[in-house]
N, C-alpha and C positions, 0 to 999 in steps of 0.2 A: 843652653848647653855650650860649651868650650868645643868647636870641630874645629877641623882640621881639613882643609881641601886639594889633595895631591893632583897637578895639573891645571891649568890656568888658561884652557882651549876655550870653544864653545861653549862644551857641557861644565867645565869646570870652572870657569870663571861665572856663569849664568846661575848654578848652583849654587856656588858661595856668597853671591851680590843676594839672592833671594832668599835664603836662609839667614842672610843676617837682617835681613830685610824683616825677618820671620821675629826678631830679638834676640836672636844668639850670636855667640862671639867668635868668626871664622874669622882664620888665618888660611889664607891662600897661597901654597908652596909650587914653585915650578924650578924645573933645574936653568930656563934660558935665564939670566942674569937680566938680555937687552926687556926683556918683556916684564918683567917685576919692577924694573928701574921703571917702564912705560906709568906701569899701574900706578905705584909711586907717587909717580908724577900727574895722575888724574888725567893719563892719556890713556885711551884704550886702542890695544894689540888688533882688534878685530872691528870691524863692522856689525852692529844689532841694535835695530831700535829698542832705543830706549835701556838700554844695557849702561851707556857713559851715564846718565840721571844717577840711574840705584847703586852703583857704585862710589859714586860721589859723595852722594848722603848718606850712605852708610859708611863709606871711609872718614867722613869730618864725624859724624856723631859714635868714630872709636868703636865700630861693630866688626868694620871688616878693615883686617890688612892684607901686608904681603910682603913672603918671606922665598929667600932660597935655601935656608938651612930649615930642612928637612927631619931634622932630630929634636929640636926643640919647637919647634909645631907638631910632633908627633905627641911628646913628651909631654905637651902645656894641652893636649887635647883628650875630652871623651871618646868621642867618634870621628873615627878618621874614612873620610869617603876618597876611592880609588877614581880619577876620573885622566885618565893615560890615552894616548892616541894605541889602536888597534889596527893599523894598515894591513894588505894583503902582503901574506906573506907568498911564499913559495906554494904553486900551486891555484893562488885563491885563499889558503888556509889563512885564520889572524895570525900578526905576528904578535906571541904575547911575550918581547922581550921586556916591554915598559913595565908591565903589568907583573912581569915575576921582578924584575929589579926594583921597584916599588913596595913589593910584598917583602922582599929580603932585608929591605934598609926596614920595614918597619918592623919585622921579626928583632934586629938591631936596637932598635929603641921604646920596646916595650916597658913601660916604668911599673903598670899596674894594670888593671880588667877595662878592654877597652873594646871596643864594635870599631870594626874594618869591614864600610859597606862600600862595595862592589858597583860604579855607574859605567865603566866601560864597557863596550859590548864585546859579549866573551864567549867561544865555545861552551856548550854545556858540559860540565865538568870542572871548570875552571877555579871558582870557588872551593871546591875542594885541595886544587891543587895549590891556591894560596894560602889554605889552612897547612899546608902541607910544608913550604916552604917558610910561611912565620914561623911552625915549629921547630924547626931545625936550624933558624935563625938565632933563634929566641934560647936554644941552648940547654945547659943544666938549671937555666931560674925559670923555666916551666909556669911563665908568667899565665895569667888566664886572658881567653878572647875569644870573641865570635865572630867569625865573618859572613856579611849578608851581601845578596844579590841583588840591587836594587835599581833595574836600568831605566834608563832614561828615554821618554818620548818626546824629545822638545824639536820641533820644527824651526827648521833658520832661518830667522826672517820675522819670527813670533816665538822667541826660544822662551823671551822675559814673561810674554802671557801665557805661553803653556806652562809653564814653572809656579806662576802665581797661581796658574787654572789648568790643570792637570784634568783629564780625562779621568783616570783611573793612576795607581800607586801602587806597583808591585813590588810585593816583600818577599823574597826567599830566603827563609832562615830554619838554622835546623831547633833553633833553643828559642823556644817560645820567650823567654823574658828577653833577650835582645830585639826580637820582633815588635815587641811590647814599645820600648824604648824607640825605634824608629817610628812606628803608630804615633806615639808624644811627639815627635819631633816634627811630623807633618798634620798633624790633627790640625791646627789653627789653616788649614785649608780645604778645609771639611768636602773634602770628594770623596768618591770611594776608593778602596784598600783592598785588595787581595795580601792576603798570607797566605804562603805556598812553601815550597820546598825548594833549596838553591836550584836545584837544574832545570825544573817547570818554571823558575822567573828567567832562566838564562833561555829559556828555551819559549817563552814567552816574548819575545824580544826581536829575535829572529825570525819568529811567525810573524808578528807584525809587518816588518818592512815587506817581507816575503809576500805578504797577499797583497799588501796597496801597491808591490811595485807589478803584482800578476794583474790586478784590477788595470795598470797606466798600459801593460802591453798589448791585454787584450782588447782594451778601446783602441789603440794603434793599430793590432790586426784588422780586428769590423774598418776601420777608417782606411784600410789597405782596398778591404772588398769594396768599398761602397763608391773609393774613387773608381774602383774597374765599373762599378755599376751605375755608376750615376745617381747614386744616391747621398743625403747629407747626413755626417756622420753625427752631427751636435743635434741633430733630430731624432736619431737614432739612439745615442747618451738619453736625452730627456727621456726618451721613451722608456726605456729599461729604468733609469734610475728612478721613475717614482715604482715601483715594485720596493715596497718595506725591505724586501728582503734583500736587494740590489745597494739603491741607496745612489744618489747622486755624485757622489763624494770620489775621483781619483779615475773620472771620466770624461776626462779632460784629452782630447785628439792630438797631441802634438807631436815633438820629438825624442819624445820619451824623455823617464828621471835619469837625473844627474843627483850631484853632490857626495858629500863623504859619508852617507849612510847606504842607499839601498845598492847602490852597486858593490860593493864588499862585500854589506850581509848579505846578498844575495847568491853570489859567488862563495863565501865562507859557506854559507849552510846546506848550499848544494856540496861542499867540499866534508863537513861533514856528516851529514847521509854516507856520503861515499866510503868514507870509516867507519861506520855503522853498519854498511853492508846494505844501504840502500841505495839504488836509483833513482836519481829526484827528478827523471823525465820533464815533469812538468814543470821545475823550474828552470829550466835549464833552456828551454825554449824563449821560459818569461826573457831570461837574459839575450839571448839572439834574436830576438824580435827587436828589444831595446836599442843592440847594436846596429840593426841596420835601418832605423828611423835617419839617423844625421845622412848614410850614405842614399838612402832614398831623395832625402831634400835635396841634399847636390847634383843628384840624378837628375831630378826633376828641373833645375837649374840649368842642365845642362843641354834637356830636350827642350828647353823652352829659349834658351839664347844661343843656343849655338855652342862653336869652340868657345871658351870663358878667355881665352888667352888676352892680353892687353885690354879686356875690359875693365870696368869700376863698378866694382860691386859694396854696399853700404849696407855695413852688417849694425842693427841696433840690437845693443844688450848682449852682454859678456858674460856677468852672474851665469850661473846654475841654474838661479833664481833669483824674484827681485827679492828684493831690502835685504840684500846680502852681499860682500864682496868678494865671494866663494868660488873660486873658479876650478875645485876639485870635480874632475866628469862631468863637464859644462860642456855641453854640444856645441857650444861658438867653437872651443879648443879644434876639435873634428872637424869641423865647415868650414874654419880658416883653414886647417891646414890642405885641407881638398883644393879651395880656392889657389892658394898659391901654389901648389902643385901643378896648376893647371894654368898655369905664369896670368893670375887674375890680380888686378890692383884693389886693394881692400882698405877702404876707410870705415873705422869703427866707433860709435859710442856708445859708454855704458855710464849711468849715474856717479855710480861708485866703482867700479871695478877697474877703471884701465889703469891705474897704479899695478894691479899685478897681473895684468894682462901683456904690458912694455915689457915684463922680466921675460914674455915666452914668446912674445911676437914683435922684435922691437923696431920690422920691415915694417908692420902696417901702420897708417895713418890714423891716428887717433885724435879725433875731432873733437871742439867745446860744446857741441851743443849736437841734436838729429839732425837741426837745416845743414847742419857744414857738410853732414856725412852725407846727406841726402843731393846737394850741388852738382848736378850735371852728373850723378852715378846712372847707370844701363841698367842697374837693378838693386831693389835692395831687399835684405833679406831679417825680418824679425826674428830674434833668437830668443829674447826675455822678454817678458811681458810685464815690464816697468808701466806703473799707470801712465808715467807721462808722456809715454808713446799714445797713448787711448786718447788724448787731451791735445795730437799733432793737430795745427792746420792743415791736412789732406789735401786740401788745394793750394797750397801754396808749396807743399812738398812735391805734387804732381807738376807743378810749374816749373819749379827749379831743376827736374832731373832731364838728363837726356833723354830719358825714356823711362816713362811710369810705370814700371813692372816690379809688382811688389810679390816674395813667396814671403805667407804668413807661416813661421812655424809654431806658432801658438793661438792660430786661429782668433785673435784677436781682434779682425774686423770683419764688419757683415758685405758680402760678395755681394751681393743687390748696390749697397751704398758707393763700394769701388769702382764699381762699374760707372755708375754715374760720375764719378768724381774724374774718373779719367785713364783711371789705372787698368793696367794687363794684372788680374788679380789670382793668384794661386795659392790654395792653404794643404789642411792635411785633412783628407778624407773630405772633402765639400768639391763640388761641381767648378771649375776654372771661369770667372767671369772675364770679361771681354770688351772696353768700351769701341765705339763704331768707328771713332777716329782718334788717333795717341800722339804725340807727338815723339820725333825720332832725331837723332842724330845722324842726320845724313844730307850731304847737297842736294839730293835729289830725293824729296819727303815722300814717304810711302804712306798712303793716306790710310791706308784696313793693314789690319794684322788679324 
């Protein structure tokens, strides 16, 4: 098929590289000029493994390009897929001004019968309202078209392997034969396919983020009681998650999600219930548990060292998450800005991220490598759980700091082991280990802590 892929972000550029990937012929349209020149040029805009490969070989073998005129990729396509950014508007609500100015230009350029399917995530309703605005676009030549719902689950960091290996495919359409035609176009990745109705896929979408980021807050809460009780909270996870019906999966103790999916949706769809004329009690909590995970770790920073003022504190890992350069709702953003608030000296490193980490903190010290950040710092604090943190010499980083006190917030190492190795060790929801003697930054060495 001849598509067409409006937006050239995560989802839209990971969509377009894997669908031609698929043998069809996408042109990839975005309005930034600097980022289509990127593509172009066989540079990619974003961080994703394995994303720069499939673009590559599918740009030299003339499957996938990339354009800024938006009307004759409209024009030269069958199915044109909406993939627009949806930030929080006023409220929490999305802001769908991409998503209707998208819809208008392509009302604009309708030549003949074409499918406009829907990857942005969108209020339920939404879908209607782009049928609503092509048509009034599109004018007295009452050209014909279907618009389908078809959102996206790709996780960042694995967008290329969810895309190749999708979970599931949901299709919300109202005309069985363009449903039919989207079915073709992902068959050659033989998962399974729901066909639904636009507002149950749009409204499928939204429940998803919504229960894995309810699953991340209530492992957070148990990890709140269990530090009151002395109990271990990753023991607690294992326990519940083999129950079938539980499931291991987004029970994980740490500082709760970030990135630019569940905090919006999460917020968006508490915003619409609220138009609905529902109270979303229960998510709304999920969201305020969320927020006060980063203000707990600095809490807990702050009972454990004291005033933070003119200390060096050595934050590892920027990302959201690893194998990603994403620093939208990234709890470092929070914990640094705690820390310098509290006049603390902050050396940082992340694999990939501190190129856009310099744009928002261009006070902190950002380091080549973990040993630099780790040199003589009073504390250091895990933020992402980059494997090559899991792969540090331990003792060699307990050697170099003034004082080995590590807060894990991704729980990333075993307390029994730190203890041994030398570290004052603090995580989230596990018991505080403690070794017998530390070394400290002081003339006059304190032998116990």
């Amino acid at each position: 098929m001849n598509l067409c892929v409006v937006g050239s972000g995560y989802v839209g550029l990971v969509t377009g590289a894997v669908l031609a990937d698929l043998g069809n012929r996408v042109i990839c349209v975005d309005s930034d000029s600097g980022k289509i020149e990127m593509l172009q040029s066989a540079r990619m805009p974003i961080y994703e493994p394995g994303l720069a490969e499939i673009v590559r070989t599918n740009a030299e073998d003339c499957r996938l390009s990339f354009s800024t005129d938006i009307s004759s990729s409209v024009a030269a396509s069958d199915v044109v897929f909406v993939a627009v950014g949806t930030p929080p508007g006023d409220g929490g609500y999305a802001d769908l001004s991409a998503v209707r100015g998208v819809a208008e230009l392509i009302g604009h350029n309708l030549g003949g019968y074409k499918i406009i399917v829907n990857k942005s995530t969108v209020p339920v309703g939404t879908v209607d309202e782009m049928s609503r605005i092509i048509s009034t676009s599109n004018g007295r030549r009452n050209t014909r078209f279907d618009v389908v719902s078809n959102p996206e689950f790709l996780r960042e960091g694995n967008a290329v392997h969810d895309a190749l290996h999708p979970d599931r495919i949901i299709i919300g359409a109202s005309n069985h034969e363009a449903a039919m035609r989207i079915v073709e176009l992902y068959a050659p990745l033989e998962c399974p396919m729901l066909i639904t109705d636009p507002r149950s896929a749009e409204m499928i979408k939204y429940a998803s983020n919504a229960f894995l980021a309810t699953k991340i807050s209530f492992i957070n809460a148990i990890a709140g009681i269990c530090e009151a009780a002395g109990a271990d909270v990753t023991e607690v996870a294992k326990g519940i998650g083999y129950d079938k019906r539980i499931g291991h999966e987004f029970l994980r103790a740490g500082l709760g999600y970030g990135g630019s999916c569940f905090g919006k949706d999460t917020q968006c769809l508490v915003k619409i219930a609220e138009r609905l004329g529902y109270d979303f009690k229960l998510l709304t909590s999920v969201i305020e548990i969320n927020a006060e995970q980063p203000k707990r770790f600095v809490g807990r920073m702050r009972s454990e060292l004291g005033s933070l003022g003119g200390k060096t504190i050595a934050i590892l890992g920027l990302a959201f998450k690893p194998n990603t350069d994403d620093l939208r709702d990234a709890k470092s953003l929070e914990i640094i800005s705690e820390l310098l608030l509290d006049g603390a000296v902050v050396r940082a490193y992340d694999p990939i991220a501190m190129d856009n980490a310099r744009k928002l903190f261009p006070q902190v010290d950002y380091c080549r490598d973990a040993y630099e950040a780790l040199a003589e710092a009073d504390a250091v604090a895990v933020v992402t759980e980059w494997d090559e943190f899991r792969f540090l010499n331990l003792q060699k980083a307990a050697a170099s700091m003034a004082r080995p006190v590590m807060f894990d917030g991704r729980n990333m190492f075993d307390p029994e082991r730190m203890r041994r190795l030398g570290f004052q060790y603090h995580s989230v929801g596990r018991p505080s280990s403690r070794p017998t003697r530390v070394k400290v930054a002081s003339e006059c060495p304190v032998p116990y802590i």
